[in-house]
C-alpha positions, -999 to +999 in steps of 0.1 A: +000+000+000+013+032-010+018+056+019+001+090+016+014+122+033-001+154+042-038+161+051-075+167+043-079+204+034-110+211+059-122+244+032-139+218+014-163+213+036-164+249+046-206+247+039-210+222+066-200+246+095-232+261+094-248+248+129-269+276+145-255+294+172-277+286+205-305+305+219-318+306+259-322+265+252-297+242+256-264+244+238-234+224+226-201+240+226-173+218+204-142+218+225-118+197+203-119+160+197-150+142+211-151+178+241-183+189+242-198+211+268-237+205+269-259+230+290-286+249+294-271+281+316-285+264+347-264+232+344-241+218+322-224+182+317-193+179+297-175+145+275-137+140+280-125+171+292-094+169+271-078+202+267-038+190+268-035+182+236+004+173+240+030+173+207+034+143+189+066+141+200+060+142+238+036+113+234+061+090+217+089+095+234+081+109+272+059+108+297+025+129+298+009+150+321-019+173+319-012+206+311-028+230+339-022+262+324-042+250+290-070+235+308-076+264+326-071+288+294-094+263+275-122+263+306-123+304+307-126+308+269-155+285+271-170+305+301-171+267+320-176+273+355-190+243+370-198+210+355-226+185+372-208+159+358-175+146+330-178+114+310-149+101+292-160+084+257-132+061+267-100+064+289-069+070+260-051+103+267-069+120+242-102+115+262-094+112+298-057+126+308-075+154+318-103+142+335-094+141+370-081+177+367-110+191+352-135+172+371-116+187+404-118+224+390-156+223+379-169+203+407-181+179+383-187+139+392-166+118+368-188+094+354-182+061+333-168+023+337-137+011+363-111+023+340-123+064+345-128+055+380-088+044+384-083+079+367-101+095+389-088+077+419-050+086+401-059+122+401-072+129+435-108+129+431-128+115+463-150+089+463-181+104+467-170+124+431-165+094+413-196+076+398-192+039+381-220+036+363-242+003+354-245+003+314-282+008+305-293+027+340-302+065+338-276+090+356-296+117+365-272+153+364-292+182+370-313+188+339-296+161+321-304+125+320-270+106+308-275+068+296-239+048+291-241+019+267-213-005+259-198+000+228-159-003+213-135+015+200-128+019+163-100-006+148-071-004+154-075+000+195-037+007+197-039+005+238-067-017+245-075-036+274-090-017+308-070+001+334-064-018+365-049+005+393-044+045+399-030+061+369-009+091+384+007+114+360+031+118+346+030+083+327+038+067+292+004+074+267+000+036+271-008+038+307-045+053+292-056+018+281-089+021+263-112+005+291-151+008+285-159+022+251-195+037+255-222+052+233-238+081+255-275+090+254-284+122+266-320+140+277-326+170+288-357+178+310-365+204+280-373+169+255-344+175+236-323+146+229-289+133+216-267+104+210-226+112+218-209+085+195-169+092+204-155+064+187-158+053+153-171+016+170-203-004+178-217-030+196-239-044+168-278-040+178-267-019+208-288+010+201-317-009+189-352+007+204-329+037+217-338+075+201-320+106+198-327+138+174-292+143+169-260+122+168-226+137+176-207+110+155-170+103+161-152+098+129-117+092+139-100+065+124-132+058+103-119+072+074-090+039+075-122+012+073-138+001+042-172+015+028-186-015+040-176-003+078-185+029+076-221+013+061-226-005+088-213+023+114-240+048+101-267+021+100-254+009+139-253+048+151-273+074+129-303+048+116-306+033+143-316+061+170-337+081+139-311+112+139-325+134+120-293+158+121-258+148+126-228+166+134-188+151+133-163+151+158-129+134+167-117+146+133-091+177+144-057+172+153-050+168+190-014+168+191-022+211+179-026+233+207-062+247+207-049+284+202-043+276+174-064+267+143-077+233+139-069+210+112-077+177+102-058+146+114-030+136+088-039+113+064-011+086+078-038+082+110-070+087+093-088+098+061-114+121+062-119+131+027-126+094+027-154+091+055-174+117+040-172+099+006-194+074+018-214+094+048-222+122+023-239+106-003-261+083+031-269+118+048-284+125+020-305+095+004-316+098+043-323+133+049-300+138+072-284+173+082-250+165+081-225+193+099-193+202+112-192+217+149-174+252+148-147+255+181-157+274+207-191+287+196-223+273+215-244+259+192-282+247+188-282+211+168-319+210+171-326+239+160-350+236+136-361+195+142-397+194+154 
């Protein structure tokens, strides 16, 4: 296979980062990879938490720890003050290094499987702010109603297995081991409902008799599957909760600081140009909003869905 260097030029989707900025309902702000604060300006839950965003080099060849002055830069801009609870997708570095840490500055409950809890434990977090959730059962957080279902991680997992003890920074990237993979449901007490997909993986039939207006679809790695994958992803995912709209994430860069401009992942660790070959062209035999979250801005998905 011939190797192929350099990157998806994001301006050619330029028309798909046209979500509508929020109203007094509740919002989505896109915080980088599968980040995404979700509130209503009462209360808010957030996914991941991961504001680091360490060079490539650091990852290969150190040890990693978050970076305190960038989570705290990265929490201002958004205007994050307190969280009622963090859910890691999944426990890599690029989901969870920097859960304990944000978690402890917002107040937030970490919630997910054992391997977030180990994180938590790792990073100081007490007990009682630490919640290991049963997969299926309803967490309710404020006005938000959070459902964890088990899922996977898209091919290749390069660090999979769970974590089995504290994991207390700094560390190797390959102390994150994957652990639970989950597919998160989300209600608000408003009606309005969403599916958080943060890796390009499924447990077939997992989402079966499950809804959710709009799907936040991970997308990394996806792009290195064949159409038949990605078929069966959407179909798993999208068709399978009704979305009428869906919007991508886990498609930027994350060893690029978030000061900086985001670009999409090279195409030696994922294809996007690829994905949207074959999600395009389903989005729209479906009518199906398909979108592009816009950093930083809070945003209304449903907007527009009766």
């Amino acid at each position: 296979m011939r190797i192929r260097f350099g990157r998806p030029d994001l301006s050619r989707y330029a028309d798909r980062f046209d979500l509508p900025g929020a109203g007094l309902g509740p919002s989505v702000t896109f915080l980088g990879v599968t980040t995404l604060l979700i509130g209503d300006g009462a209360s808010a839950v957030m996914t991941d938490g991961f504001f680091s965003r360490p060079p490539l080099l650091a990852v290969a060849a150190r040890r990693i720890a978050p970076d305190h002055a960038r989570i705290d830069a990265a929490l201002a801009r958004a205007g994050v003050g307190s969280l009622e609870a963090l859910v890691p997708v999944h426990t890599h570095f690029d989901h969870a290094m920097d859960a304990a840490a944000v978690a402890a500055r917002t107040g937030a409950r970490l919630v997910g499987g054992s391997s977030a809890a180990w994180i938590g434990r790792g990073g100081g977090l007490p007990g009682d702010r630490i919640t290991q959730v049963t997969p299926g059962e309803p967490v309710r957080c404020g006005a938000f109603t959070l459902t964890l279902l088990e899922s996977r991680h898209c091919p290749p997992d390069r660090y999979p297995g769970g974590i089995g003890g504290p994991v207390v920074p700094p560390v190797r990237a390959s102390a994150y081991r994957c652990g639970e993979a989950w597919s998160l449901l989300l209600e608000h007490a408003g009606g309005r409902t969403a599916l958080v997909q943060g890796s390009a993986g499924f447990v077939a039939g997992a989402l079966r008799g499950r809804s959710a207006e709009v799907v936040y679809l991970g997308v990394g790695q996806l792009g290195l599957q064949g159409a038949d994958y990605i078929r069966s992803y959407w179909a798993e995912t999208v068709e399978a909760v009704g979305a009428r709209r869906v919007v991508l994430i886990h498609w930027d860069d994350f060893f690029r600081p978030l000061s900086e401009p985001l670009r999409a992942l090279p195409y030696l660790g994922d294809d996007l140009d690829a994905t949207m070959r074959v999600i395009g062209p389903l989005a729209a035999e479906q009518g199906v909003g398909l979108h592009f979250p816009t950093l930083w801005r809070r945003e209304d998905p449903w907007s527009g869905l009766s």
